[in-house]
N, C-alpha and C positions, 0 to 999 in steps of 0.2 A: 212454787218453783219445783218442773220437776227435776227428779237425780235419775243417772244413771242407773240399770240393775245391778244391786253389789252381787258379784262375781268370787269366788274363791282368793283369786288374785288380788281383786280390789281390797278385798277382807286383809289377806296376807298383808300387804302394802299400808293398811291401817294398822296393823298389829306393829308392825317395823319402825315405824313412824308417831306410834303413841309410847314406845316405850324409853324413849328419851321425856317424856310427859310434854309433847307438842299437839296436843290434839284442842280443839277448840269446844266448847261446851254443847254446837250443835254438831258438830262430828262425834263426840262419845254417845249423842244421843239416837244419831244415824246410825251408827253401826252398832253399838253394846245395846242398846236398850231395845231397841226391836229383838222379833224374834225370828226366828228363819227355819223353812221347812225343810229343807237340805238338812240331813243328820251332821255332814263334814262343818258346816257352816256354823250350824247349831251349837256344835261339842265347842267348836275354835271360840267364837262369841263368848260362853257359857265360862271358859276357861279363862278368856280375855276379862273378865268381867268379875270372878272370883281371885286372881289373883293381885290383877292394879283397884280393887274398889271401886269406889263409887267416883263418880265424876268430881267429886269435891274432896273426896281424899286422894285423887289421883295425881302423883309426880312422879318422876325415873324410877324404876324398877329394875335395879343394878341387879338387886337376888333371885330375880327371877328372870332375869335376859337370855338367856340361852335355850331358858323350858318354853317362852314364847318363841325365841325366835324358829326353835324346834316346828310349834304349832306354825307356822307362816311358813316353815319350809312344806310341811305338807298339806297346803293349802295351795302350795305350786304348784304337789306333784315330783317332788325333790327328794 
């Protein structure tokens, strides 16, 4: 199956939406586990990925919602 190009936006839109811990096992693995050549993309993942863990320790991240959602606003351009 292919996906679409993730996008800055698309990335933003997963960050926003994994941090209620809604994300499904092939979606953390779509977007957190790849790597990406974009530095903005890169840092945002990197940071996505060090702060919710690993896909099996991953649920709401109350303490850390605001420093993502940070990350996703400027992934908009916000």
């Amino acid at each position: 199956m292919a996906h679409e190009r993730i996008t800055p936006k698309l990335l933003a839109s997963f960050i926003e939406y994994a941090i209620d811990g809604k994300v499904t096992h092939m979606e953390w693995e779509r977007f957190v586990l790849q790597h990406y050549d974009d530095p903005s993309l890169e840092k945002a993942r990197s940071e996505c990925a060090r702060v919710m863990g690993g896909y099996a320790e991953h649920k709401s991240v109350t303490e850390n919602r605001e420093y993502l959602l940070k990350l996703s606003k400027e992934l908009r351009g916000e």
